[in-house]
N, C-alpha and C positions, 0 to 999 in steps of 0.2 A: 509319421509314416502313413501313405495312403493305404486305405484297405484293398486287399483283393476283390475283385467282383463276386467272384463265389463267399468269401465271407461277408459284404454287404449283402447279397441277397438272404445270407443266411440270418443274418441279425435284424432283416426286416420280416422275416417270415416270422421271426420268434418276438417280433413289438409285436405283426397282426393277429398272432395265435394270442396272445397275451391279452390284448387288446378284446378278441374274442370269448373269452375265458373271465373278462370284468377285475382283470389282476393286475396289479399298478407295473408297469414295463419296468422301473426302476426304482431300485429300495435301498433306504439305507442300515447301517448298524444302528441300534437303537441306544439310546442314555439309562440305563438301565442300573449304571452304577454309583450308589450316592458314597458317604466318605466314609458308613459302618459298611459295608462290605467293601471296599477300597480297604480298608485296614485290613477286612478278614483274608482280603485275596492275599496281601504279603504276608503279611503272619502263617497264613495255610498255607503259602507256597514254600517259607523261611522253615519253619516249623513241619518238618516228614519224617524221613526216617533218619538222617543226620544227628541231630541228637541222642540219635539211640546205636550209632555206628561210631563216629567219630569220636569220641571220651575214649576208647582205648587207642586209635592212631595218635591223637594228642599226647597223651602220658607215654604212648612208646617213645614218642619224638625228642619230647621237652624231659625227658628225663626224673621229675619229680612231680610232686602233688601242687606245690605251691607253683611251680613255673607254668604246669596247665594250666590253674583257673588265670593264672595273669597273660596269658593267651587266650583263654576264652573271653577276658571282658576288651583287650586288646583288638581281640576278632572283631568283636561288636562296637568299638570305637571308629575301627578303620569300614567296618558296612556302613556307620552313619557319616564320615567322610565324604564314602562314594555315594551315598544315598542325596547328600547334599546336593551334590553338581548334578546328579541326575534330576530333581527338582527343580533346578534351574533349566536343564536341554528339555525338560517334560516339559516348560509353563512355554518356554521360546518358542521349541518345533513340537508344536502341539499333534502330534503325527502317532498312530499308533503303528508298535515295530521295536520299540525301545532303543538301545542300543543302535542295532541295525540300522535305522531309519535314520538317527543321527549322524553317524559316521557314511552313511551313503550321502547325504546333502549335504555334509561339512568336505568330506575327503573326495568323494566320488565311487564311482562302480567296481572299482575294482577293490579297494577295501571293504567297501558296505558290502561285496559278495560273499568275501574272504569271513569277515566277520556272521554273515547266514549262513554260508558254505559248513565252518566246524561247528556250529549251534543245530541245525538241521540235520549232518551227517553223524555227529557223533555227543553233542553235550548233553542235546534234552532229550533223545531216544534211551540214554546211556542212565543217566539219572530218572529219568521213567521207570526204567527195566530196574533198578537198584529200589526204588521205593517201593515198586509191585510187590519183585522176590520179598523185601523186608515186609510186607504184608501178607504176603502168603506165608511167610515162616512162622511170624510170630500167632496165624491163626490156626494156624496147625500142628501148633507148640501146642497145646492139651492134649490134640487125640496123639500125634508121639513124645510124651515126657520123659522115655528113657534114651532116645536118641535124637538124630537129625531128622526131619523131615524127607521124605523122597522125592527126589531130581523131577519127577514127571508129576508128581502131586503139585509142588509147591508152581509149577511155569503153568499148567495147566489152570491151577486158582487163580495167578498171577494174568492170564490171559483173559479167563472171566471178567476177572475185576477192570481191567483197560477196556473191552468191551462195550464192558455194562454203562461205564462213565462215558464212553465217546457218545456211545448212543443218545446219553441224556444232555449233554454239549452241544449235540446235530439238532435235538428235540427244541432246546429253551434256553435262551442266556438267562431265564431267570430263575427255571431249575437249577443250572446250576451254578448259579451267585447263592442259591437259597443251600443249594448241599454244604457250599464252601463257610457260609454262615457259620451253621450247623456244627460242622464236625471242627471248626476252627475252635469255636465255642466246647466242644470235646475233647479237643487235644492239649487244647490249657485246661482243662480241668483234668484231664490225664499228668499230665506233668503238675500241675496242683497240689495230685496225689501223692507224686513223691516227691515235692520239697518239703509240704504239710510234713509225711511220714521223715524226710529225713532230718528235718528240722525237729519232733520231740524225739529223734532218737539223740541228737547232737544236745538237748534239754538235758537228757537224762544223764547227761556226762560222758556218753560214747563217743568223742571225737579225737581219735588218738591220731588219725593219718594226719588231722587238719591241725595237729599245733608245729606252731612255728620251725621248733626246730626238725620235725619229722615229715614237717611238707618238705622244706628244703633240701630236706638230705637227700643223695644221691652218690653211688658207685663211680659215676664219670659224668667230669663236667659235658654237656653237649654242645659240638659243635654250633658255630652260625647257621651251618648248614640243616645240621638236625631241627633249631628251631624253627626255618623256614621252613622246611616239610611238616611241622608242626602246626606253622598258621593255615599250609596248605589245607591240611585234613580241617581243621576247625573253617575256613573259608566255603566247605561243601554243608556244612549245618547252616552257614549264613547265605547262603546260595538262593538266590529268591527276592531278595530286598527290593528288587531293580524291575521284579515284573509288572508290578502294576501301569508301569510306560510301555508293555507292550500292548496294554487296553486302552489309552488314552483318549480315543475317540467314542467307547462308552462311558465316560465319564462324567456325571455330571460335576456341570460348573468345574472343569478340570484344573483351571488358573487357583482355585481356592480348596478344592478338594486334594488333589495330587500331593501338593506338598504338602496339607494337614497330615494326613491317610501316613507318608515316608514318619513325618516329625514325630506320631505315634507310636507304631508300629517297630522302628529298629529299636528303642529302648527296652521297651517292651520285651520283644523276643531275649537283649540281650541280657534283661536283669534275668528272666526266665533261666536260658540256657546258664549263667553262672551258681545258681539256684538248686538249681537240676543237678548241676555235677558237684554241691558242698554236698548236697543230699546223696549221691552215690560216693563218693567219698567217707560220710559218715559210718558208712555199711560194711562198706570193702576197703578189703587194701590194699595198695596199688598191684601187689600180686596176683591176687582175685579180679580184679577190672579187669589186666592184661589175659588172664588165662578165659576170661569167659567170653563166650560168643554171640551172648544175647545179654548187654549191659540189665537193663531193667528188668528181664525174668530174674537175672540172679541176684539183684536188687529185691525182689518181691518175695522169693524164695527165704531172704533173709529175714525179713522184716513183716510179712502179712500173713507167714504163718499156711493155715488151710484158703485166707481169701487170696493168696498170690495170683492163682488164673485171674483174678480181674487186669494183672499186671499187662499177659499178652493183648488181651481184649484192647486195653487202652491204647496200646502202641498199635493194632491192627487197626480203631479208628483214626488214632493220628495220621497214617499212610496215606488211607484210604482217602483222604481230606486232602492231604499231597497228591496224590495224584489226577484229582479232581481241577487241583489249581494249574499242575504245568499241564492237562492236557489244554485247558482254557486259554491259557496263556502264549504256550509253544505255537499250537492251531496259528493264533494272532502273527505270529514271525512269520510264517508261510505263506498268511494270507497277506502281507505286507509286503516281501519279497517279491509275491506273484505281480503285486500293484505295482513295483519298479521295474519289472521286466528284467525280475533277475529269476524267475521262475515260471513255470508253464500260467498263460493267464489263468486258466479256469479255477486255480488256488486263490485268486482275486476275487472269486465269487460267492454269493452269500445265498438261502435258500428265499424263494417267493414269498412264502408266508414265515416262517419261524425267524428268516434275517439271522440265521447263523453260519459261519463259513464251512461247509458241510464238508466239500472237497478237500479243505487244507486239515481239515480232523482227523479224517480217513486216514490222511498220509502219513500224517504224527502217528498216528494209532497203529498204521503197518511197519515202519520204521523202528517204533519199539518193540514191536513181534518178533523183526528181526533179530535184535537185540537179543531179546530174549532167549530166541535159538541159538543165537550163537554158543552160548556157555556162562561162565561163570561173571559175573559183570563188576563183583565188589572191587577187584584188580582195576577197574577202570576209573575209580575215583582220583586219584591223581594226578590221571589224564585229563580227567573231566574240569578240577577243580585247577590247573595248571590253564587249560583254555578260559575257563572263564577270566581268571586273573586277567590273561592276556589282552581280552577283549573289553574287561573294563577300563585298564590303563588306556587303550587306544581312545575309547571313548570319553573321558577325561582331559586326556591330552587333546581330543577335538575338542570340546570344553572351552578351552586356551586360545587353540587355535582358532576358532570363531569369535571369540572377544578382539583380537589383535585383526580380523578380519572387517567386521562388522561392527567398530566401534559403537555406533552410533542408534546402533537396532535395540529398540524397547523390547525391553524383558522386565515380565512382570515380579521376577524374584532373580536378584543378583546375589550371590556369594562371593564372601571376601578372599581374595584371590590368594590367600593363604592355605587355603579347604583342598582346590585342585593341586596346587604345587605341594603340601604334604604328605597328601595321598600318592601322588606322582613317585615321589622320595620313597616313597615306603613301596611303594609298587616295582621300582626298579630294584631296590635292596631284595623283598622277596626272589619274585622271577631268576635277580642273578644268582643268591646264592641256593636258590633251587636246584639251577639250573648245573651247577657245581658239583651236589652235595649228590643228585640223580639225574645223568646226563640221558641217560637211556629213554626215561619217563619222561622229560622234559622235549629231549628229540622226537620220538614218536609225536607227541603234543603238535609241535610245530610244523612237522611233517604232513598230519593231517590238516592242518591248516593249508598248507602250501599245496596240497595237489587241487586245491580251488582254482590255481592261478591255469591253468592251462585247458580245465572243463570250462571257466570265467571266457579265454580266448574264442576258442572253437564253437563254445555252443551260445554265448550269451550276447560277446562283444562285436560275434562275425558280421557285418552287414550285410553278405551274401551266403543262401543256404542252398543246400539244392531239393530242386520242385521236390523230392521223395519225404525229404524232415520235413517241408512243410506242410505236408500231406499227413504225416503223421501226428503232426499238432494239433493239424487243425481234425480228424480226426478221434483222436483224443480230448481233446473240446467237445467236440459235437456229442460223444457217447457221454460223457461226462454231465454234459448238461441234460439229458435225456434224462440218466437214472440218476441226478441228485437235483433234479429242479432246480437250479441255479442259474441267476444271472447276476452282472457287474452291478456293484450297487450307485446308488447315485453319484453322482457331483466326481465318478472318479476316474480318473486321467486314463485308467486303461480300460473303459469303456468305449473310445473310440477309435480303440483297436481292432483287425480282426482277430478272430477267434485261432488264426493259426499265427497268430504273431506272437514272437517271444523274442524281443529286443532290451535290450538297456536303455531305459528312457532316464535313470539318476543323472550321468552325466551331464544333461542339461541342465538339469538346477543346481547341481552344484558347484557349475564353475557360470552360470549366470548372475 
């Protein structure tokens, strides 16, 4: 697309001002991430508050003690599945975006929108605002121990804490690769703490929930249905495996680190996560897990006596570490999107001197505010975890569908075509009898999905706008780069756009 006049003059006033100023016109993302922090970012983004949510949806679902943990290591069987194939589209389309960027260059614009559309509007703001609250609760579980925390206390922390992290995400990708370090390294020694503690209580011969025949037992057997709502919940603790391919162009050596970084890291998390719940198991019993609101306070309460407050402490830095990672990550989808022209460009932009996507942070950062006002958020885990399913089958099944495409195209890591058609199987088994068992949940899910398809028409795919929207883009541009310093970073396709252009430029290369 040719530029306007008025935005070519505008992008040459901002080379000579630049130019002026001794400040490089064009800059890129920096390599900033080697393959221990590549590990920390999935483990801290895998590893939030999920683990400390999910262990009572799991056991309501699956009906007994023994059938949970064999969904929990199940869970973490079928993330290293998809974790597989994502390794292979990470080495291929070395493209950071994850997901998204795939399925836009495999299928084209209108899925790769559909796919940013319910991740931007409702999955990562949604699971933001859910890891905040579960940080703000669990830090102001000591000053109220006889009841709930208060509604305006706990959003109010909760809005602190997104703040405080966007800020240091705008400042330095190295600040905060170094926070995500940090509190990764926090959060496995939080969880540490209670397999340690739950493991000499299971020493001492306290494992009553955990023998055979009292894990098994159960009042009624559970539907197909109920177990699928079961992987559901347990799929929102493995939520995260997949983001390290939204960074892929910070990456060093990405072709040898990326799939290191996956090959570690999902075991990891999943010995952890089954660990973690023999260890709350040991303590409680399923009736105690079900009735309590805060798994690991009332794990701590049990078992550490007067040092239990270290219990909330630990889960408040675990969050705190979550949050750190999807703001880092999510930012990356927007600023991805904005590159394909399936979003306003100036999200495509990175800051002059720091080289961080400043604009696409901002947005993550307001989107979950919203969030947050809206109300109660936990309700939305089903929803949340219901889309993301969704969106990794599609991208899987592109997987496939680029093999049978592009025979012939080097990839540096192939997976035996057993990996994706497994996962595929188990992906369609969940979804349908989800979809079954909670048609309601499942509908909403989908719904938000689909109202992508006709904002996708009118605002993305039109080729004709009138002079007023693009007045306002390019407007919106112009303010934008003003108060966030930002411009297109190098070498990238929507740098030789104007600043009021917002086109679909995916469908070129995807059916090129």
């Amino acid at each position: 697309m040719v530029a306007d006049m008025d935005g070519s003059k505008s992008l040459v006033s901002r080379r000579q001002s630049a130019r002026d100023q001794k400040i490089p016109e064009r800059v890129t993302l920096k390599k900033e991430i080697g393959v221990l922090s590549a590990c920390t970012i999935i483990i801290g983004n895998i590893i939030g508050s999920g683990i400390f949510i999910s262990p009572k949806g799991v056991l309501e679902h699956s009906g007994s003690v023994g059938v949970a943990l064999v969904v929990w290591v199940l869970g973490g069987g079928i993330a290293a599945l998809g974790s597989l194939c994502y390794a292979e589209l990470g080495v291929t389309i070395p493209k950071s975006g994850g997901d998204y960027s795939y399925v836009t260059q495999i299928f084209g614009g209108l899925v790769g929108f559909l796919v940013l559309w319910s991740a931007v509007l409702i999955m990562y703001p949604t699971t933001l605002a859910v890891i905040a609250l579960t940080f703000s609760t669990y830090v102001l579980q000591p000053v109220f121990p006889e009841c709930e925390p208060p509604y305006l206390a706990t959003r109010l922390l909760s809005t602190a804490c997104i703040l405080f992290l966007t800020w240091v995400n705008c400042s330095s990708v190295r600040w905060a690769t170094r926070i995500q370090d940090v509190f990764t390294v926090g959060k496995l020694l939080a969880l540490g703490l209670i397999i340690a503690v739950g493991l000499g209580h299971i020493c001492n011969g306290n494992y009553e929930s955990l023998r055979p025949q009292a894990a098994f037992s159960m009042e009624a057997v559970p539907s197909v249905g109920q177990i699928a709502l079961a992987f559901l919940q347990a799929s929102f603790a493995f939520s995260g495996w997949n983001f390290l391919n939204y960074v892929t162009e910070e990456v060093v050596d990405p072709q040898r680190n990326l799939p290191r970084a996956i090959y570690i890291s999902v075991p990891v998390v999943t010995l952890v996560y089954t660990l973690t719940n023999i260890a709350y198991f040991s303590s409680m019993s399923p009736e105690e897990l079900l009735a309590s609101n805060a798994v690991a306070v009332t794990f701590g309460e049990k078992l550490l006596g007067g040092f239990s407050v270290v219990m909330p402490i630990s889960v408040a830095l675990s969050t705190f570490g979550g949050i750190n990672g999807y703001l880092f990550t999510s930012s990356r989808l927007c600023f991805s999107g904005a590159r394909e022209g399936h979003l306003p460009s100036l999200l495509a932009m990175i800051h002059l001197k720091h080289c961080t996507p400043i604009p696409a942070l901002l947005v993550c950062c307001a989107a979950t505010m919203v969030i947050l006002c809206v109300g109660e958020t936990h309700n939305l885990i089903n929803y949340v975890s219901f889309i993301n399913y969704l969106s990794y089958g599609v991208t899987v099944a592109a997987l496939l569908y680029y093999r049978w495409k592009n025979p012939t195209l080097y990839r540096p890591i192939k997976v035996s075509l057993l990996v994706p058609v497994c996962y595929l199987c188990f992906w369609a088994l969940l979804l349908g009898f989800s979809l079954l068992s909670e048609p309601l949940v499942c509908g909403v899910g989908l719904l938000i999905i689909l109202t992508g398809v006709p904002v996708y028409l009118l605002a993305v795919h039109r080729p004709n706008r009138s002079q007023t929207f693009r007045r306002m883009l390019e407007w919106w541009t112009s303010a934008g780069q003003c108060l966030c310093y930002v411009v297109f970073p190098q070498n990238d396709a929507v740098e030789t756009k104007a600043p009021s252009d917002w086109t679909d430029s995916s469908n070129i290369a995807a059916h090129s």
